[in-house]
C-alpha positions, -999 to 999 in steps of 0.1 A, spaced: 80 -215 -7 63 -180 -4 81 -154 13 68 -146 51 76 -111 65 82 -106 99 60 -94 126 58 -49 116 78 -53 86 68 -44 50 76 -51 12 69 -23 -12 73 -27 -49 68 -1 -82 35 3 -94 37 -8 -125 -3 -9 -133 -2 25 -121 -31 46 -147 -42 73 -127 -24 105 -109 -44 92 -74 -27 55 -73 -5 46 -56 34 49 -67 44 16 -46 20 -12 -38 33 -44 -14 26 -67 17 38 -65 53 29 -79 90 16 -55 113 13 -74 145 6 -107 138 -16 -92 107 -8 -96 69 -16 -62 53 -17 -43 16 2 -15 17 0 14 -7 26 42 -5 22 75 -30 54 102 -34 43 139 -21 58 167 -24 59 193 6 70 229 19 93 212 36 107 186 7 100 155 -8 81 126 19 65 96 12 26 89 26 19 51 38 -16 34 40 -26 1 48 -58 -23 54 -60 -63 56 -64 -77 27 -102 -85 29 -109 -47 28 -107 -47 -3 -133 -71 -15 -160 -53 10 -159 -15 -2 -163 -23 -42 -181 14 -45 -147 32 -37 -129 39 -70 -102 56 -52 -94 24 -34 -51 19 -41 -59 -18 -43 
């Protein structure tokens, strides 16, 4: 049985096919709402310290956009 997050929680995971300084440092799946998403999550570094910077997009985004070679997923 897969695992099924609940509702606004996430699972991030190393990036271990990480080949490229703009990829993402953690990759993983979550529920936003009722809404499964990818998340991508990079390490920055600031003025102020060390912080981590989140994105995420359903799933499907990723199959629509093929001309971005920036895309995390």
């Amino acid at each position: 049985m897969a695992y099924e997050h609940k509702e606004n929680t996430a699972t991030v995971f190393n990036n271990d096919k990480k080949s490229a300084e703009n990829q993402p440092d953690f990759t993983g799946k979550g529920k936003v709402g009722e809404k499964l998403m990818d998340f991508a999550m990079w390490k920055r570094e600031g003025k102020n310290g060390n912080y981590f910077y989140l994105s995420f997009k359903t799933p499907q985004d990723k199959f629509n956009n093929k001309s971005n070679n920036n895309d995390p997923f």
